[in-house]
PDB file of the backbone (N, CA, C, O) and the ligand in Angstrom, with CONECT records:
HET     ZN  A 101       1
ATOM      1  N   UNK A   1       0.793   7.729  21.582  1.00  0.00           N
ATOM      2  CA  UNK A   1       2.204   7.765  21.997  1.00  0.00           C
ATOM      3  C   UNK A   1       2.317   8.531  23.322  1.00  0.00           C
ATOM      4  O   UNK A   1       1.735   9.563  23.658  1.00  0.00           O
ATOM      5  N   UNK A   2       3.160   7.820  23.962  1.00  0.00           N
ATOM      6  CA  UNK A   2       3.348   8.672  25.323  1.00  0.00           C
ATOM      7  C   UNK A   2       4.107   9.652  25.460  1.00  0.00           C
ATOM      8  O   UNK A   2       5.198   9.729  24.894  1.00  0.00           O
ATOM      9  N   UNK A   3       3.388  10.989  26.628  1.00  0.00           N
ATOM     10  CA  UNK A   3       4.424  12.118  26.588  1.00  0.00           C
ATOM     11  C   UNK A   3       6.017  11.526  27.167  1.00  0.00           C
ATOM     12  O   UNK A   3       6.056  10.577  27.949  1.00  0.00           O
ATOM     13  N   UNK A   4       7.141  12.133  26.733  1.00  0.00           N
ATOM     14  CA  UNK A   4       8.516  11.731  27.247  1.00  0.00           C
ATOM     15  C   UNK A   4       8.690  12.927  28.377  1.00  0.00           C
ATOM     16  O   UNK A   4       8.242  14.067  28.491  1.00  0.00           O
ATOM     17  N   UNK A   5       9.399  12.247  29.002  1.00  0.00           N
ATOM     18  CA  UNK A   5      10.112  13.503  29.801  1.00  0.00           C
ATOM     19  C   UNK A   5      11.249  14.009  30.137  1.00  0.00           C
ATOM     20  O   UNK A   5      12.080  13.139  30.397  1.00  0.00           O
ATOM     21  N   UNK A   6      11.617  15.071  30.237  1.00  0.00           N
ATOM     22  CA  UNK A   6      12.835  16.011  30.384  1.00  0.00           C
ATOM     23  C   UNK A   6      13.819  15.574  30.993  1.00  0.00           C
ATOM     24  O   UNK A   6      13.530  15.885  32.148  1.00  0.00           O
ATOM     25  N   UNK A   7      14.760  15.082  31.036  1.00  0.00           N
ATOM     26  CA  UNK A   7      16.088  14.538  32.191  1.00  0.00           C
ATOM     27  C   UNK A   7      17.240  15.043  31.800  1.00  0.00           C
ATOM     28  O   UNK A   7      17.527  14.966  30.606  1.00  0.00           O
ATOM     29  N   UNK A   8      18.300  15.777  32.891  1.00  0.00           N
ATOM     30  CA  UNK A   8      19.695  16.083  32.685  1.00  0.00           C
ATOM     31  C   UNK A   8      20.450  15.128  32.823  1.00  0.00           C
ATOM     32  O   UNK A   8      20.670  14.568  33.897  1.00  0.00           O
ATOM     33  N   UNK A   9      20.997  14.797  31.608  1.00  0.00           N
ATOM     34  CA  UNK A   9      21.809  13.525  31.642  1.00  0.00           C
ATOM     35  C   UNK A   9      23.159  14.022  32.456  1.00  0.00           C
ATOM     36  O   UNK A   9      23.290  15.065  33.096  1.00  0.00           O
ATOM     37  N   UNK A  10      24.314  12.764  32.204  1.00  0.00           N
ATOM     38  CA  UNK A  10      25.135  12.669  33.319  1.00  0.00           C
ATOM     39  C   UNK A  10      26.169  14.311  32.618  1.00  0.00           C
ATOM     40  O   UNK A  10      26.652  14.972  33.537  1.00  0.00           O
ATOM     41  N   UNK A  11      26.375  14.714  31.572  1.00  0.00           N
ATOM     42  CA  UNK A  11      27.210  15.722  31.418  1.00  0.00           C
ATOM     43  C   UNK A  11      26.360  16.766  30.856  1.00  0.00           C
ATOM     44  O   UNK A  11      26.713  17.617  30.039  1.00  0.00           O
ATOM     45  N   UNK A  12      25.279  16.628  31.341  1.00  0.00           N
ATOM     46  CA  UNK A  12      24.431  18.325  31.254  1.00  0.00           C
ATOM     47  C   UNK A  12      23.299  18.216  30.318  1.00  0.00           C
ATOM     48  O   UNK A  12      22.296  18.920  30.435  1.00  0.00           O
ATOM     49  N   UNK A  13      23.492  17.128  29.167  1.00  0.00           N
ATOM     50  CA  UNK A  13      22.730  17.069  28.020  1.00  0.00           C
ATOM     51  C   UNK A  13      21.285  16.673  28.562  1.00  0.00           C
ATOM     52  O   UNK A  13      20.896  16.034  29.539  1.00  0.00           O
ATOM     53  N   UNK A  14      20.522  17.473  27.275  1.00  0.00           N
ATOM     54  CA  UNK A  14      18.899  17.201  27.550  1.00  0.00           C
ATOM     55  C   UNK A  14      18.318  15.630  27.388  1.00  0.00           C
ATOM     56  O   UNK A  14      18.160  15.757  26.174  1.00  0.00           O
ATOM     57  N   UNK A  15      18.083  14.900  27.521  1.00  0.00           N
ATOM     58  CA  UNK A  15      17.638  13.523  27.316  1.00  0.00           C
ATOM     59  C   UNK A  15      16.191  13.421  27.640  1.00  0.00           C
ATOM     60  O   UNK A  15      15.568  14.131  28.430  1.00  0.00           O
ATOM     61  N   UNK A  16      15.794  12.544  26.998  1.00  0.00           N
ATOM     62  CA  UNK A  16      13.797  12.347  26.981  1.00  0.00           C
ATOM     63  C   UNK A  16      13.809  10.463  27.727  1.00  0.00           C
ATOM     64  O   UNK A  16      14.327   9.474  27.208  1.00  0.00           O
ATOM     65  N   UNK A  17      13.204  10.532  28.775  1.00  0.00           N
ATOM     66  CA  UNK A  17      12.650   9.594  29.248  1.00  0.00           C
ATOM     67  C   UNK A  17      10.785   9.082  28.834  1.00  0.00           C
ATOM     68  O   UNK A  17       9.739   9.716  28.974  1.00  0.00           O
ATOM     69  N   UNK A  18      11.026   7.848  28.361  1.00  0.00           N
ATOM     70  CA  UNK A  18       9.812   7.453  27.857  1.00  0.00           C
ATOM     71  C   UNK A  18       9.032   6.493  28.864  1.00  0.00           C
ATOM     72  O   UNK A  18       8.793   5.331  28.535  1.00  0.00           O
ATOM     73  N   UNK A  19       8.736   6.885  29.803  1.00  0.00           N
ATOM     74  CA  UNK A  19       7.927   6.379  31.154  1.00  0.00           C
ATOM     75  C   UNK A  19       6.820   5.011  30.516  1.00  0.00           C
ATOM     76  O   UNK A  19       6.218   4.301  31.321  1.00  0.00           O
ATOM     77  N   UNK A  20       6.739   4.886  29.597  1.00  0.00           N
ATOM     78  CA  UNK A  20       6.196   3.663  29.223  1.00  0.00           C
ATOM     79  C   UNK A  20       6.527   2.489  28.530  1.00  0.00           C
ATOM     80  O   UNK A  20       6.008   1.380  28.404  1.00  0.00           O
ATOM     81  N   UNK A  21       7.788   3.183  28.014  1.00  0.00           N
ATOM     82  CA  UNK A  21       8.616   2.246  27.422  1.00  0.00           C
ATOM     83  C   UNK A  21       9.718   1.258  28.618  1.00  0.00           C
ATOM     84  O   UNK A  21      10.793   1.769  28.933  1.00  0.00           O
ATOM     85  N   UNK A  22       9.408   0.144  29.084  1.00  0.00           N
ATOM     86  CA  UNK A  22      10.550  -0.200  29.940  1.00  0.00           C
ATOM     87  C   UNK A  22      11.003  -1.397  30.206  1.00  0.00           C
ATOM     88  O   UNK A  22      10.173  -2.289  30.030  1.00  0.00           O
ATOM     89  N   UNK A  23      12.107  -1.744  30.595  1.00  0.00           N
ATOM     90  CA  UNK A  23      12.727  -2.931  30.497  1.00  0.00           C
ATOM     91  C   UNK A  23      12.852  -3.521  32.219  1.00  0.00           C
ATOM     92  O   UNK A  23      13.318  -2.827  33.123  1.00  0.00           O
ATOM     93  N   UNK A  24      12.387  -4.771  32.377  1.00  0.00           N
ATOM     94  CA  UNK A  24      12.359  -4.823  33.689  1.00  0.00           C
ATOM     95  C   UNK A  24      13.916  -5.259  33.872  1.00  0.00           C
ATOM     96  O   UNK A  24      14.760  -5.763  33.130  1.00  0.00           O
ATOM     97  N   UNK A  25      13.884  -4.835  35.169  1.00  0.00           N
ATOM     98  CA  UNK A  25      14.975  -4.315  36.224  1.00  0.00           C
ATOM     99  C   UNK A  25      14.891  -5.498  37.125  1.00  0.00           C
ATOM    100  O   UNK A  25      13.787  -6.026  36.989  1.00  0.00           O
ATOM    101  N   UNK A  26      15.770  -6.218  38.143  1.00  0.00           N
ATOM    102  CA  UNK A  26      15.853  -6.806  39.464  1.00  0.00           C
ATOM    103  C   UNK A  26      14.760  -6.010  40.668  1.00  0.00           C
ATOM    104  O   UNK A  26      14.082  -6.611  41.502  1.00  0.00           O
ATOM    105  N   UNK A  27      14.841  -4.268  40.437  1.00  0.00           N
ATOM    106  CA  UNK A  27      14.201  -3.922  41.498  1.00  0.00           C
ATOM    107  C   UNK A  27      13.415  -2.931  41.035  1.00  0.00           C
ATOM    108  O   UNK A  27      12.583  -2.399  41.769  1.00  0.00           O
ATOM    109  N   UNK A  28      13.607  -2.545  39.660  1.00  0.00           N
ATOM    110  CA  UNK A  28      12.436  -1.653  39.731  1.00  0.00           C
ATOM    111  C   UNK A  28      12.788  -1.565  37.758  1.00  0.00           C
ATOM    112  O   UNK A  28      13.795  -1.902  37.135  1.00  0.00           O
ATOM    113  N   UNK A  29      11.485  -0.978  37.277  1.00  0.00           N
ATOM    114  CA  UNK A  29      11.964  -1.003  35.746  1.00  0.00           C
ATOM    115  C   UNK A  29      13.083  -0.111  35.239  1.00  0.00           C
ATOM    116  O   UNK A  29      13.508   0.708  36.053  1.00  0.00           O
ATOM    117  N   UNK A  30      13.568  -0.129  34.172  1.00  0.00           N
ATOM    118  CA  UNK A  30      14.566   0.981  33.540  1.00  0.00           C
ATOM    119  C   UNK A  30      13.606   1.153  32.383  1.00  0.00           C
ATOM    120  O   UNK A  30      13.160   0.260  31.662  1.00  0.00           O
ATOM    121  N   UNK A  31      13.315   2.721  32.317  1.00  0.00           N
ATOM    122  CA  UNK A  31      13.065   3.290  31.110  1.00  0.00           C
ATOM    123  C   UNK A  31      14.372   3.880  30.280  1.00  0.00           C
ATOM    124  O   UNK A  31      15.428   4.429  30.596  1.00  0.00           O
ATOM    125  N   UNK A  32      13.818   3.527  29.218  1.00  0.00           N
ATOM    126  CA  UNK A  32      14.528   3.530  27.673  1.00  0.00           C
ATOM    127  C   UNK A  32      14.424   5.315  27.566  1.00  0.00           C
ATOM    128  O   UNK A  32      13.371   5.931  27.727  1.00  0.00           O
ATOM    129  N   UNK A  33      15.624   5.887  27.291  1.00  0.00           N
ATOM    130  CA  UNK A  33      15.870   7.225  27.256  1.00  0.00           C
ATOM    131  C   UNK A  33      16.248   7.664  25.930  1.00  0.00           C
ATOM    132  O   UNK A  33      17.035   6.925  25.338  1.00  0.00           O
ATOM    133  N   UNK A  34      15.891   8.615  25.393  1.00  0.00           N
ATOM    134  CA  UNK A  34      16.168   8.827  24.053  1.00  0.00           C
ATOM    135  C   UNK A  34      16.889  10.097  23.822  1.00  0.00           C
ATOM    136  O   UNK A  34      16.468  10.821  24.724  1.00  0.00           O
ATOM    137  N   UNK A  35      17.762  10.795  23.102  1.00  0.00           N
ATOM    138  CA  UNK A  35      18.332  11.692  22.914  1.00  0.00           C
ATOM    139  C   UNK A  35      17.443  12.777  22.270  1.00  0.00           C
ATOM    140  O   UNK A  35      17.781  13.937  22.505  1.00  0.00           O
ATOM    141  N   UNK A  36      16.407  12.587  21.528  1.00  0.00           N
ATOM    142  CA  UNK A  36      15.974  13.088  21.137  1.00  0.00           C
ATOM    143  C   UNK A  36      14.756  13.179  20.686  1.00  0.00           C
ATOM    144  O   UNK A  36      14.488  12.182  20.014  1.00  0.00           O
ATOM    145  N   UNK A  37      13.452  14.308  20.783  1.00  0.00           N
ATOM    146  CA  UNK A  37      12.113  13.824  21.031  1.00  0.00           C
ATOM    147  C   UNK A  37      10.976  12.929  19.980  1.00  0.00           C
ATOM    148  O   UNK A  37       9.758  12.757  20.026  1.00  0.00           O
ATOM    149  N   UNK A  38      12.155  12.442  18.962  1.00  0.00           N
ATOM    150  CA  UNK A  38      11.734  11.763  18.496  1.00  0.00           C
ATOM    151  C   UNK A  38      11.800   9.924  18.340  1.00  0.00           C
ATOM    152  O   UNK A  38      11.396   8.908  17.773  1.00  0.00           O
ATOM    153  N   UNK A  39      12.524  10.440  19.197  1.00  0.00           N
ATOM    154  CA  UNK A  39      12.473   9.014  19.655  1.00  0.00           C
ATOM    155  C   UNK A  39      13.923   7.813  18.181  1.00  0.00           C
ATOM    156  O   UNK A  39      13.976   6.588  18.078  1.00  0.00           O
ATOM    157  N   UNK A  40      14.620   8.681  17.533  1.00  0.00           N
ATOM    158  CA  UNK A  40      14.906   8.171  17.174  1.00  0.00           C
ATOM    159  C   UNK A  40      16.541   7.400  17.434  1.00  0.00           C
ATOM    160  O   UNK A  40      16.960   6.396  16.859  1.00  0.00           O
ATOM    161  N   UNK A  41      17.154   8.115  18.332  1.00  0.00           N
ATOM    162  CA  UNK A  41      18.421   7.864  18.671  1.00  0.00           C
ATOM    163  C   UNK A  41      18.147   7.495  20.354  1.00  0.00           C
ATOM    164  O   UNK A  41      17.551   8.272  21.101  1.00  0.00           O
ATOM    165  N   UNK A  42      18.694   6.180  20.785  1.00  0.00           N
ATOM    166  CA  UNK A  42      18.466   6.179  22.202  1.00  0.00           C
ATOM    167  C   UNK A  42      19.706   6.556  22.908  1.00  0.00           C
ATOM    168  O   UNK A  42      20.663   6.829  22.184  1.00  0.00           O
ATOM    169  N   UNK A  43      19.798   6.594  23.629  1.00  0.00           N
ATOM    170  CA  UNK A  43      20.761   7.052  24.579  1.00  0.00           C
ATOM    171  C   UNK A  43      20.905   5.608  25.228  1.00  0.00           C
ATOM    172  O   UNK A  43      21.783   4.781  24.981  1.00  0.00           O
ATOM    173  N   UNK A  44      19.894   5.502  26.070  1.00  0.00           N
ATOM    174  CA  UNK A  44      20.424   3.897  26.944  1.00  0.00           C
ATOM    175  C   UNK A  44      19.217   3.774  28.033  1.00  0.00           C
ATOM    176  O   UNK A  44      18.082   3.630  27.578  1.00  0.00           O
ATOM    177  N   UNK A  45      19.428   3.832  29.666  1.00  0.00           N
ATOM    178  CA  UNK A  45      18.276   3.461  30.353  1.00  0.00           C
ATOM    179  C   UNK A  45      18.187   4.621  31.576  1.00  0.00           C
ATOM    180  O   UNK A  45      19.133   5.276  32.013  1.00  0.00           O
ATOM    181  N   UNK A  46      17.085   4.670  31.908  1.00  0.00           N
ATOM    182  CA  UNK A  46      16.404   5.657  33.578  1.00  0.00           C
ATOM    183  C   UNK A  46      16.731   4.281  34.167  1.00  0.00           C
ATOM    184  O   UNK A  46      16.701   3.177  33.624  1.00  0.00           O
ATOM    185  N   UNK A  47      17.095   4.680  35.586  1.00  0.00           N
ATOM    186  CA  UNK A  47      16.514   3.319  36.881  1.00  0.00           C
ATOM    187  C   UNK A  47      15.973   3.937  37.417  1.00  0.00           C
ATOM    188  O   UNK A  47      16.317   4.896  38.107  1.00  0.00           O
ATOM    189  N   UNK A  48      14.426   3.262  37.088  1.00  0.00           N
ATOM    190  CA  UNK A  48      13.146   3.496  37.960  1.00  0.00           C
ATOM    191  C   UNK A  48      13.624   3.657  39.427  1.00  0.00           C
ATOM    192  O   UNK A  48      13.169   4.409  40.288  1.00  0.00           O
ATOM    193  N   UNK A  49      14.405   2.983  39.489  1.00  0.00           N
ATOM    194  CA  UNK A  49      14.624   2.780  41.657  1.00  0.00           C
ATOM    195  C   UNK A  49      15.313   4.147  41.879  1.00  0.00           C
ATOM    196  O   UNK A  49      14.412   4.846  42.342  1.00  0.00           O
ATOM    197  N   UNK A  50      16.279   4.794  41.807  1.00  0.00           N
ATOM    198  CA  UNK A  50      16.741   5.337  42.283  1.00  0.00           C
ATOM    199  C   UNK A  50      16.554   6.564  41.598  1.00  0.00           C
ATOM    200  O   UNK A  50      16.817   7.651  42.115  1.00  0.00           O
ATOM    201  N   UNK A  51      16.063   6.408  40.332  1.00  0.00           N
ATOM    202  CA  UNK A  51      15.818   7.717  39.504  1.00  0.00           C
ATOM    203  C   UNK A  51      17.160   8.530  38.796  1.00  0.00           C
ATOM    204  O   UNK A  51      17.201   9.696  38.405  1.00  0.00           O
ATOM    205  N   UNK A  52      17.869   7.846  38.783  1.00  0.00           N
ATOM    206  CA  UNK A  52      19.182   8.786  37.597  1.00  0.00           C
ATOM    207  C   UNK A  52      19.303   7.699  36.177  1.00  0.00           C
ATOM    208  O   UNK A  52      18.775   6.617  35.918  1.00  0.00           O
ATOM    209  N   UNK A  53      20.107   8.439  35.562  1.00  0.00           N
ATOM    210  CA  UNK A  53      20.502   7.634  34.459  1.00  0.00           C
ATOM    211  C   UNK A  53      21.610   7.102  34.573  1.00  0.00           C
ATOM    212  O   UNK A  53      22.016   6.499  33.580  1.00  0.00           O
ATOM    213  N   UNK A  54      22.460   7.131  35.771  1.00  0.00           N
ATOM    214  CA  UNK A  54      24.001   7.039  35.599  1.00  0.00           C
ATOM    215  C   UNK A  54      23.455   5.421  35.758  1.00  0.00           C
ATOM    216  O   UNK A  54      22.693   5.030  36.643  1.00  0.00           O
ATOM    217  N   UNK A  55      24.029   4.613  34.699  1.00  0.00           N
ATOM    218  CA  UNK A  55      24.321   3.418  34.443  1.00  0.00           C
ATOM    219  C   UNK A  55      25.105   2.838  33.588  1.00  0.00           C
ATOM    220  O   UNK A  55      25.852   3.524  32.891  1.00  0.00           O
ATOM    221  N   UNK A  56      25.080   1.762  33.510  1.00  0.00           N
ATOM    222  CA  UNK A  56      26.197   1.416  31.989  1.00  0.00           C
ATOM    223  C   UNK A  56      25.602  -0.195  31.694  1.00  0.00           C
ATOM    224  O   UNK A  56      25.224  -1.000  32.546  1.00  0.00           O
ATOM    225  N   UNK A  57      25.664  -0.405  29.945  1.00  0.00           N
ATOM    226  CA  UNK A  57      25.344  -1.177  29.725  1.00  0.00           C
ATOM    227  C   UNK A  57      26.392  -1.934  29.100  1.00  0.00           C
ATOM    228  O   UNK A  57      27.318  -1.505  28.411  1.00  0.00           O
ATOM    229  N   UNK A  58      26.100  -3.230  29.460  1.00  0.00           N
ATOM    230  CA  UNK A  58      27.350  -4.307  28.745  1.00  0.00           C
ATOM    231  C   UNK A  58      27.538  -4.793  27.380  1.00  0.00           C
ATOM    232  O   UNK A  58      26.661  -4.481  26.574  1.00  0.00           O
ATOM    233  N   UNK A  59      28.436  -5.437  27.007  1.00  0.00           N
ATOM    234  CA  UNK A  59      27.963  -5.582  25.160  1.00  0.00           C
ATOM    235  C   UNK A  59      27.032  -6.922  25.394  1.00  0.00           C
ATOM    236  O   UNK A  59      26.349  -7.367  24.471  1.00  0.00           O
ATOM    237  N   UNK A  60      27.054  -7.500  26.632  1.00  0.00           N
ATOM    238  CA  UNK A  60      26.220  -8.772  26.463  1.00  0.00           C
ATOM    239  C   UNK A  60      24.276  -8.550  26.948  1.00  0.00           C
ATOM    240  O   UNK A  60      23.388  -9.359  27.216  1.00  0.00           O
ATOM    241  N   UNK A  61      24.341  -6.798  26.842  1.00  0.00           N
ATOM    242  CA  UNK A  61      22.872  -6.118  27.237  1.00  0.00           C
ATOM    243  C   UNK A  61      22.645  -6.066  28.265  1.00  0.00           C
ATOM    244  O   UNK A  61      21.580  -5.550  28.603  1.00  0.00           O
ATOM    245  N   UNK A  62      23.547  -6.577  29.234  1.00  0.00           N
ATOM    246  CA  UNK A  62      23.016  -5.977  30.561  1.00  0.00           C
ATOM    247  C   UNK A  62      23.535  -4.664  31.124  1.00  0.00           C
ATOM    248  O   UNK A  62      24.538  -3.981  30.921  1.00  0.00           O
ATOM    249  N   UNK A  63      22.550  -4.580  31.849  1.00  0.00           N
ATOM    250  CA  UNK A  63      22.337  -2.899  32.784  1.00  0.00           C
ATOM    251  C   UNK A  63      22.861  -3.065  33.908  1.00  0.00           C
ATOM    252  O   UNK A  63      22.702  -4.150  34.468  1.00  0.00           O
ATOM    253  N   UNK A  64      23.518  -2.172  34.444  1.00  0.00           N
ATOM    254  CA  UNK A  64      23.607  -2.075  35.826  1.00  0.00           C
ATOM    255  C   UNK A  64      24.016  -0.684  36.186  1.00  0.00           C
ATOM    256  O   UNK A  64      24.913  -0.004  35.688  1.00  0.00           O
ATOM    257  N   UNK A  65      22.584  -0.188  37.841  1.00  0.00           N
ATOM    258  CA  UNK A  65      23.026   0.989  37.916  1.00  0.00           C
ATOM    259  C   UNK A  65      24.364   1.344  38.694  1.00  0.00           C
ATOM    260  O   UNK A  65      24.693   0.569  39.592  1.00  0.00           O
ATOM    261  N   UNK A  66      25.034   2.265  38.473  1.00  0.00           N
ATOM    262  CA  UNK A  66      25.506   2.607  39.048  1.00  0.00           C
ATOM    263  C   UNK A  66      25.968   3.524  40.625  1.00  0.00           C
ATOM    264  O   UNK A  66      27.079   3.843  41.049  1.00  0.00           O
ATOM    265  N   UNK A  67      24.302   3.787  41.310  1.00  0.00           N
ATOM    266  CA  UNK A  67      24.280   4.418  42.455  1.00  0.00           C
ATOM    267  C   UNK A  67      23.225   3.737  42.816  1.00  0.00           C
ATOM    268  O   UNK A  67      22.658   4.429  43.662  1.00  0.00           O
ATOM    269  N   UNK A  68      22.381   2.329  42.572  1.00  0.00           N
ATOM    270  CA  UNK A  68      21.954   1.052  43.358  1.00  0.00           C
ATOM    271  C   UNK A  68      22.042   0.222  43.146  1.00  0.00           C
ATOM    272  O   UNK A  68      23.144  -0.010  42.650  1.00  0.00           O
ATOM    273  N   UNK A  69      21.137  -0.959  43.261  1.00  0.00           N
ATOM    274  CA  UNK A  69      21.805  -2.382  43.059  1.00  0.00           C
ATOM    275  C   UNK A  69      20.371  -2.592  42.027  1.00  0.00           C
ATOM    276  O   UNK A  69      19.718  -3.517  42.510  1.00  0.00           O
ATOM    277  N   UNK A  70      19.695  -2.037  40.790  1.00  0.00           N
ATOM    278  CA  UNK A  70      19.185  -2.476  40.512  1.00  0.00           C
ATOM    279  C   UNK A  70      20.091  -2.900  39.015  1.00  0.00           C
ATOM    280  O   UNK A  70      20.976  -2.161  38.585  1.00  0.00           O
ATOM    281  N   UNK A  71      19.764  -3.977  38.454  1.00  0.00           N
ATOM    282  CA  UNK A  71      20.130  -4.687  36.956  1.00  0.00           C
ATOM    283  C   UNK A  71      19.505  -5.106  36.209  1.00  0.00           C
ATOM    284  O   UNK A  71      18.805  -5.977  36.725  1.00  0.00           O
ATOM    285  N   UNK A  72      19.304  -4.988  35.121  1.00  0.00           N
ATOM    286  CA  UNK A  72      18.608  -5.944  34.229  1.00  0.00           C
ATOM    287  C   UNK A  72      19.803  -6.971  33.279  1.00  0.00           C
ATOM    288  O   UNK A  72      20.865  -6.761  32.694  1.00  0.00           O
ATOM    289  N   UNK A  73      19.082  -7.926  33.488  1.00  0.00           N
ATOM    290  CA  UNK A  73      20.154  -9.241  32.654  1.00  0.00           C
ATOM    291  C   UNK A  73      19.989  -8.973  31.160  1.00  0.00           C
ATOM    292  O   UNK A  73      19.136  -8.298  30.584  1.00  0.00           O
ATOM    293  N   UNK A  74      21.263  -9.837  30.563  1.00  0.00           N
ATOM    294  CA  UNK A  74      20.717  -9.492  29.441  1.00  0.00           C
ATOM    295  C   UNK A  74      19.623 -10.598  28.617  1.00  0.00           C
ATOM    296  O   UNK A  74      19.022 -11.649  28.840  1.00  0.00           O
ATOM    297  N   UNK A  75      19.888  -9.212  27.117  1.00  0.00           N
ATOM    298  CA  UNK A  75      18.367  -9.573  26.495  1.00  0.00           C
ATOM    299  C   UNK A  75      18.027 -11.001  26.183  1.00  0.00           C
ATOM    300  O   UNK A  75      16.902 -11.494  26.096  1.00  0.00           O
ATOM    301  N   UNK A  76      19.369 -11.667  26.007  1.00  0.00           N
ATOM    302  CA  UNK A  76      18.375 -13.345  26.090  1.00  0.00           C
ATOM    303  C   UNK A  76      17.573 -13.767  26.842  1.00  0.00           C
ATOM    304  O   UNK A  76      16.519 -14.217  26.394  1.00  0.00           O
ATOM    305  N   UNK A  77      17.773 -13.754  27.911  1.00  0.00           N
ATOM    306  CA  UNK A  77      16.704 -13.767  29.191  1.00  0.00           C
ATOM    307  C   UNK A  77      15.838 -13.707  29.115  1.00  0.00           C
ATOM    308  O   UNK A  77      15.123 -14.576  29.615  1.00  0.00           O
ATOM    309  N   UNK A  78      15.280 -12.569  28.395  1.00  0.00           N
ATOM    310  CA  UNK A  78      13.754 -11.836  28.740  1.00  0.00           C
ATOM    311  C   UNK A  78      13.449 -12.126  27.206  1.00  0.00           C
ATOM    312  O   UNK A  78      12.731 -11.310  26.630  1.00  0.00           O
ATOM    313  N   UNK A  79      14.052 -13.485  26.323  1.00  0.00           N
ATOM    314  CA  UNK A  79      13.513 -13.693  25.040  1.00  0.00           C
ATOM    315  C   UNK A  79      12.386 -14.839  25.453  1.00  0.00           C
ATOM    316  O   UNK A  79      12.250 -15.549  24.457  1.00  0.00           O
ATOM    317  N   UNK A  80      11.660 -15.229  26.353  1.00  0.00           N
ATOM    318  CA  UNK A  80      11.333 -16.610  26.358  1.00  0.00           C
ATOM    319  C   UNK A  80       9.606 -16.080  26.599  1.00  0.00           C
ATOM    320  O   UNK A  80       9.056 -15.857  27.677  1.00  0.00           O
ATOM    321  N   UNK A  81       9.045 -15.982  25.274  1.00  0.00           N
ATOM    322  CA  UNK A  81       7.260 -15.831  25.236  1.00  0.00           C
ATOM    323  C   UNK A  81       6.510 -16.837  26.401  1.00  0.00           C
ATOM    324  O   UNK A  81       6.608 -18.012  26.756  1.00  0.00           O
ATOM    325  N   UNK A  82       5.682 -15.610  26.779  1.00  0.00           N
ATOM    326  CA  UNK A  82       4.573 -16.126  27.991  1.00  0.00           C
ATOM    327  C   UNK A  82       3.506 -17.244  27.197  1.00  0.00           C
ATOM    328  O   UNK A  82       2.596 -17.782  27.828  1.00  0.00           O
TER     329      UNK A  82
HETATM  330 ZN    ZN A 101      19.383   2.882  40.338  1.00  0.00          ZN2+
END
């Protein structure tokens, strides 16, 4: 299992970024952030590109950051096996 790492989320709270866990992005991946070091409650996504968490996700799963232009579509999209 991979180490997580430390991030101040957007209102101060501690949040764990899982640098291996990630969902590709338009421009760079989003790691999956967890509230807690067990990984059992997520919080939502990192953007690899710009490096904050401030983003927001849609009810239809998509991402988009909020201080670049990176997105991830949603999860139907990325249902179609290689
Ligand atoms: Zn970004």
């Amino acid at each position: 299992m991979s180490a997580l790492e430390e991030l101040e989320g957007p209102t101060g709270q501690t949040l764990y970024v899982d640098r291996e866990e990630a969902e590709r992005g338009s421009k760079a991946p989003f790691f999956v952030v967890y509230v807690d070091t067990d990984r059992e409650r997520r919080w939502g996504y990192f953007c690899g590109n710009c490096e904050t968490a401030e983003n927001a996700m849609d009810s239809m799963g998509r991402v988009q950051c909020n201080n670049c232009e990176n997105f991830k579509r949603a999860d139907e999209w990325d249902a179609a096996h290689e």
